[in-house]
Phi, psi and omega in degrees: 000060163326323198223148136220117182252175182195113180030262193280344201244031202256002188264339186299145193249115179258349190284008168267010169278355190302311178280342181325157173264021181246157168286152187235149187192113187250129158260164147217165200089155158305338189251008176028088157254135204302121175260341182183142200211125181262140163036265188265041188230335174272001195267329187258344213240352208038148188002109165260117158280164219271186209039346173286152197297175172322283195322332192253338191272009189238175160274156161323325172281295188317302171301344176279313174312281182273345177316321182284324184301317219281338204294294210312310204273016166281289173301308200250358181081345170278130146308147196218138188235125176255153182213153196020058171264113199298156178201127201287139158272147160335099174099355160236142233227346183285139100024281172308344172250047161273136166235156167215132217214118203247106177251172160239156187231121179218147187288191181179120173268110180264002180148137206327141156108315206300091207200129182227197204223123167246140182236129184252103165247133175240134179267083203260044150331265168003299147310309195290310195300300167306332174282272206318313174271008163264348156296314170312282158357289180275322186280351152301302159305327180275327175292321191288322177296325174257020140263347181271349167284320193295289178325318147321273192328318193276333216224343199215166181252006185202133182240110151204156188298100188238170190257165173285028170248011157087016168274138190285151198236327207234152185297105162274100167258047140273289214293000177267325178316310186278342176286291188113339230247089180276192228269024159268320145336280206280338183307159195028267184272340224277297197298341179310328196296333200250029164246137153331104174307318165305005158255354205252018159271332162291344199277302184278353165302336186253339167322295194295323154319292172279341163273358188243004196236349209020081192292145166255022149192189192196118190228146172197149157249118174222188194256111229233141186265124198252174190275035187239356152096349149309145173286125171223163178284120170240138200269141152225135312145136176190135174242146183269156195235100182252141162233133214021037177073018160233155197281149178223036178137146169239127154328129172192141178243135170218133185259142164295103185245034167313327187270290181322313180313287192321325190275325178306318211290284198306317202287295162339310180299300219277004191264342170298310184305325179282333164258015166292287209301342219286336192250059174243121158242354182299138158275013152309311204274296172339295197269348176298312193329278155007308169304322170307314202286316182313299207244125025246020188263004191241314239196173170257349198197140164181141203243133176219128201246145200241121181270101179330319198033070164244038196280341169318319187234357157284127191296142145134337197086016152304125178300277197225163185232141164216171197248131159312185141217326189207150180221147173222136149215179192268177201275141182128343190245144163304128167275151221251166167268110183302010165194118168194171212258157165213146161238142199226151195299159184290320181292019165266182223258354191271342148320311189302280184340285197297294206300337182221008161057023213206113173315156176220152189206113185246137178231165196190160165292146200290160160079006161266023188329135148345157188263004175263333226281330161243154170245163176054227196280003167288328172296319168315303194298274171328312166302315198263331185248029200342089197276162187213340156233210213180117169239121152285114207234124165284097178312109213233112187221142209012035148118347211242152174251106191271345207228162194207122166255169151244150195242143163196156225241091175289160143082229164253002154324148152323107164331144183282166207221169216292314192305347168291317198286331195282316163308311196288295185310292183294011148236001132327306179304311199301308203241062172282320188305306162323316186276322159005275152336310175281316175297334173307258213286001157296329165306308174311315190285317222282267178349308177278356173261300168341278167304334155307326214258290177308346206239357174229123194291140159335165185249166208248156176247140173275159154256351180244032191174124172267107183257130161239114156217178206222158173240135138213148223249161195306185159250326219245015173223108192274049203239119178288134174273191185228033173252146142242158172239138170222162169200133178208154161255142191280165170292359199261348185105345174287142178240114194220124197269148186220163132217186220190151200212109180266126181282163178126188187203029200236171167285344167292339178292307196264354169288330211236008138292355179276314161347278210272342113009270225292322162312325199265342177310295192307316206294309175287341148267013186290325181193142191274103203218167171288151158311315164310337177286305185307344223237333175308320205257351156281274208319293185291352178277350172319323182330310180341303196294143188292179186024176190278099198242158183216139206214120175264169195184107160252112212244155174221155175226134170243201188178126189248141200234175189295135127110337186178194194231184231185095152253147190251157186237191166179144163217115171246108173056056199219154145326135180279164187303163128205143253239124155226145183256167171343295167295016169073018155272129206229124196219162209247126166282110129305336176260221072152036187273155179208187181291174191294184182267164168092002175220115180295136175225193183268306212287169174260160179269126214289131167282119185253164167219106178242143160249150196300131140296190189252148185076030188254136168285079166273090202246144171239149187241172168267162171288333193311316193269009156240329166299157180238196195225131165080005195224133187278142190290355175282325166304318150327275173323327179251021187268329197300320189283343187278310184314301206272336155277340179279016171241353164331286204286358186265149179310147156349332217221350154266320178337303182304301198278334177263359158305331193290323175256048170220339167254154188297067174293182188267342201060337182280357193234174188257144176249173163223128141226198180189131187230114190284088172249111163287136179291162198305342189195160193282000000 
């Protein structure tokens, strides 16, 4: 219907309106009667046929809509514009044949008096349907999004956001709550400061790993610093967020999985511990074991010391003496030597400990120990490795203390806390029945090291020379041996360190090590003679001893002269002395050697005289700490001189403790050694 006329308006030419791309539609009259309807006005409106009024050519929604607009802008002359106003068609009764159409309403004039309404619509179905399902979209999406926050809140304690190059982009105020680290601080790179250093180069090797690999999640546990400045364990977790198959952010969570760690921890520790113990029965081996096990998961560093209870019979008011046995630390700290002697004043604290049967635990700032809390090179140790607590935790097995470990903590470790110590107690427990087993014959052994003890004399303090010796007794023998030491001053002002090896492995070994001790003490002071003649006149008073005894022996005199000191030596059928000097050259006195005692011979036994330098080291030994089994004693003899020169500059008393633990022995023989340090000038 290009042209539709109806009575006066029926000449009017409407038909350049056919092409518009809008529906185009003129009424006329007060009863707006369809006067012209154009192309797309028919298309969107269907047919009308022309002179009928509004009321008839619409539905009931349309006339209710627009009936009243054409009555206003008929009557007053304003246009009036709708926009996206839905409008029903005729005869439809469906949800879907709702349309919507952004019209204009404008008056038109045909001649005085004369006045219709023309109306331009355009139809925004379409849009509108499309705005409405991008709403739905989103507020689905947004309902989904404030459940999935909510589900954060209730299930994980840190929620945050990273770009795809693995930097946090966006503001957590979970991780600043539980961090304290806000959020100029935590952006990009930031958050690394508040993982444990000892987590965060692995932590960040796996970040990294996943962000540069394009993982499709990343899970790690470390440990994290909260905002009361302690550490706890955190799980953290991240899925990468891809659009069109490139990551454009990562999702990411961290759970306190602290009590779960902790519980993991234990059950891990005491089942390592039960297969450290399981094929040991020594407590040596036992509790070095152990040692393993406490580092690196309770402590960074721990000693585990064995107590002799030979304060009875140490001469001097020594209180108590204990043996080092075993050392573990972790890796990057200086190691303890793993064997040495300390005797400590009665007020110390691993005494308090043994005396009350009650762990005792001291914390400090690192690298600041009390200036009491240790003696010699464990104090040293602490300072240098800048430790900050310390437990001396007392081993308590059937009612009795064989043993003391100490635990200790470095750096920015945590200080150990009362929940170590209570673990360190349950895997004592756990593996009591096992040590149980090992103190029988340790009681044994213990007794027979008692006596052994009782039978070798202090070494005499000097003013011009430092004497150290050491015992040490087989693990694998409850038995006394027949290795000894002496060092005594002559009536002349002269000084002479001796040792000395009886065969056997027995208690007839150490009675008659005592003999020949106690024989060879009288003959040198009986005459100021070279040590070979003395060592002569020991062979034959051996005639004495009941049964057939055989005896190695090295004997030294030292004399101290204008300008410097001056030794004489003798060896029968013993290892050679052997001489190190200050600058770590270190060589073996081969001569003045003759046969071992106990096989009568014609010769005197021969004497050497070499002189000493100042700071030189002259140690005589046991065989125990150079033989092997299968192995030529020469090896043995040259792993000892390289060891004992890289060791020329250390005090006296680690010199000593780290020969014993630094070469490989056998554990079946008993060692001795006894060591001669001249001072730096006469």
């Amino acid at each position: 219907m290009g042209r539709t006329g109806h009575g006066a308006h029926s000449d009017l030419a409407f038909e350049v309106l056919d092409p518009a791309p809008v529906g185009v539609a003129v009424t006329s009259g007060p009863d707006h009667r369809v006067l012209y309807t154009n192309a797309m006005y028919r298309a969107q409106f269907g047919e009308r046929p022309a002179g009928i009024p509004l009321k008839q050519a619409f539905t009931d929604v349309v006339r209710r809509t627009y009936g009243r607009l054409f009555d206003q802008v008929y009557r007053t002359g304003e246009p009036i514009v709708l926009t996206a106003a839905p409008a029903r068609m005729a005869g439809g009764d469906r949800p879907d044949d709702e349309r919507f159409f952004t019209s204009s309403l404008s008056r038109v004039s045909f001649g005085p008096g004369d006045h219709g309404v023309l109306i331009v619509s355009m139809e925004v179905t379409e849009e509108i349907n499309a705005t409405r399902e991008f709403r739905a979209i989103a507020d689905q999406r947004s309902r989904i999004l404030r459940r999935y926050e909510s589900l954060m809140r209730v299930s994980v304690e840190i929620f945050w956001v990273a770009g795809p190059e693995g930097e946090v982009i966006e503001p957590s105020p979970s991780w600043e709550r539980v961090t304290g680290q806000p959020w100029e601080e935590f952006r990009g790179q930031g958050w690394q400061r508040m993982v444990h250093p000892g987590d965060r180069e692995a932590t960040m090797a796996a970040w990294w790993r996943a962000v540069r690999g394009g993982a499709d999640k990343w899970e790690q546990i470390y440990r994290l610093r909260t905002a009361d400045g302690s550490y706890r364990h955190f799980q953290a977790r991240a899925v990468p967020i891809r659009e069109n198959g490139l990551v454009v952010e990562w999702v990411g969570t961290c759970t306190d999985v602290e009590r779960r760690w902790q519980e993991q921890r234990r059950r891990r520790v005491l089942d390592r511990a039960g297969a450290a113990t399981a094929d040991l029965t020594s407590l040596r081996e036992m509790l070095g074991a152990l040692a393993g096990v406490i580092v690196p998961e309770l402590a960074d560093g721990c000693g585990v010391q064995l107590v002799t209870d030979l304060a009875t019979v140490r001469p001097g008011g020594v209180p108590f003496v204990v043996e080092r046995l075993a050392t573990a630390v972790r890796p990057g700290l200086r190691r303890l030597p793993a064997y040495g002697e300390e005797r400590l004043p009665a007020d110390s604290t691993l005494v308090e400990a043994v005396r009350r049967r009650r762990p005792q635990l001291r914390r400090f700032p690192p690298g600041r120990p009390p200036a009491d809390l240790a003696s010699g090179d464990f104090q040293a140790w602490l300072v240098a490795n800048d430790a900050n607590s310390l437990l001396t935790l007392p081993v308590v097995v059937d009612g009795a203390v064989p043993a003391v470990v100490g635990a200790v903590t470095c750096g920015d470790r945590p200080p150990i806390g009362w929940d170590d110590i209570e673990l360190l107690d349950e895997i004592f427990d756990h593996a009591h029945d096992a040590l149980s087993n090992a103190i029988r014959f340790q009681r044994a052994q213990q007794v027979a090291l008692a006596l052994q003890h009782s039978l070798l004399a202090e070494p005499p303090e000097l003013p011009d020379a430092q004497i150290r010796a050491r015992y040490r007794a087989s693990p694998s023998a409850a038995e006394v041996g027949g290795d000894w030491y002496d060092s005594f001053v002559l009536p002349d002002g002269g000084t002479v360190v001796a040792i000395g090896d009886v065969a056997g492995h027995d208690l007839a070994a150490a009675v008659t090590m005592s003999q020949l001790r106690n024989m060879l003490r009288a003959l040198a002071m009986d005459r100021c003679e070279p040590p070979g003649e003395i060592l002569t006149r020991l062979n034959l008073a051996m005639e004495s001893l009941s049964g057939e005894v055989t005896a190695t022996c090295a004997l030294a005199r030292l004399e101290r002269l204008d300008g410097g000191h001056l030794l004489h030596y003798a060896v029968a059928g013993h290892p050679p002395p052997l001489l190190v000097t200050a600058d770590g050259v270190s060589l073996f006195l081969d001569g003045a050697a003759s046969p071992l005692l106990g096989f009568r011979h014609d010769r005197t036994c021969p004497s050497e005289t070499v002189p000493l330098p100042p700071r030189s080291t002259f140690l005589l030994y046991t065989d125990g700490l150079v033989e092997r089994p299968g192995e030529h004693l020469d090896l043995g003899l040259e792993r000892l001189r390289r060891l004992a020169g890289t060791l020329a500059g250390e005090p006296i008393d680690t010199f000593c403790d780290n020969l014993l633990s630094g070469l490989p022995t056998t554990g079946l023989d008993d060692i001795a050694v006894i060591a001669l340090r001249l001072p730096p000038r006469a």
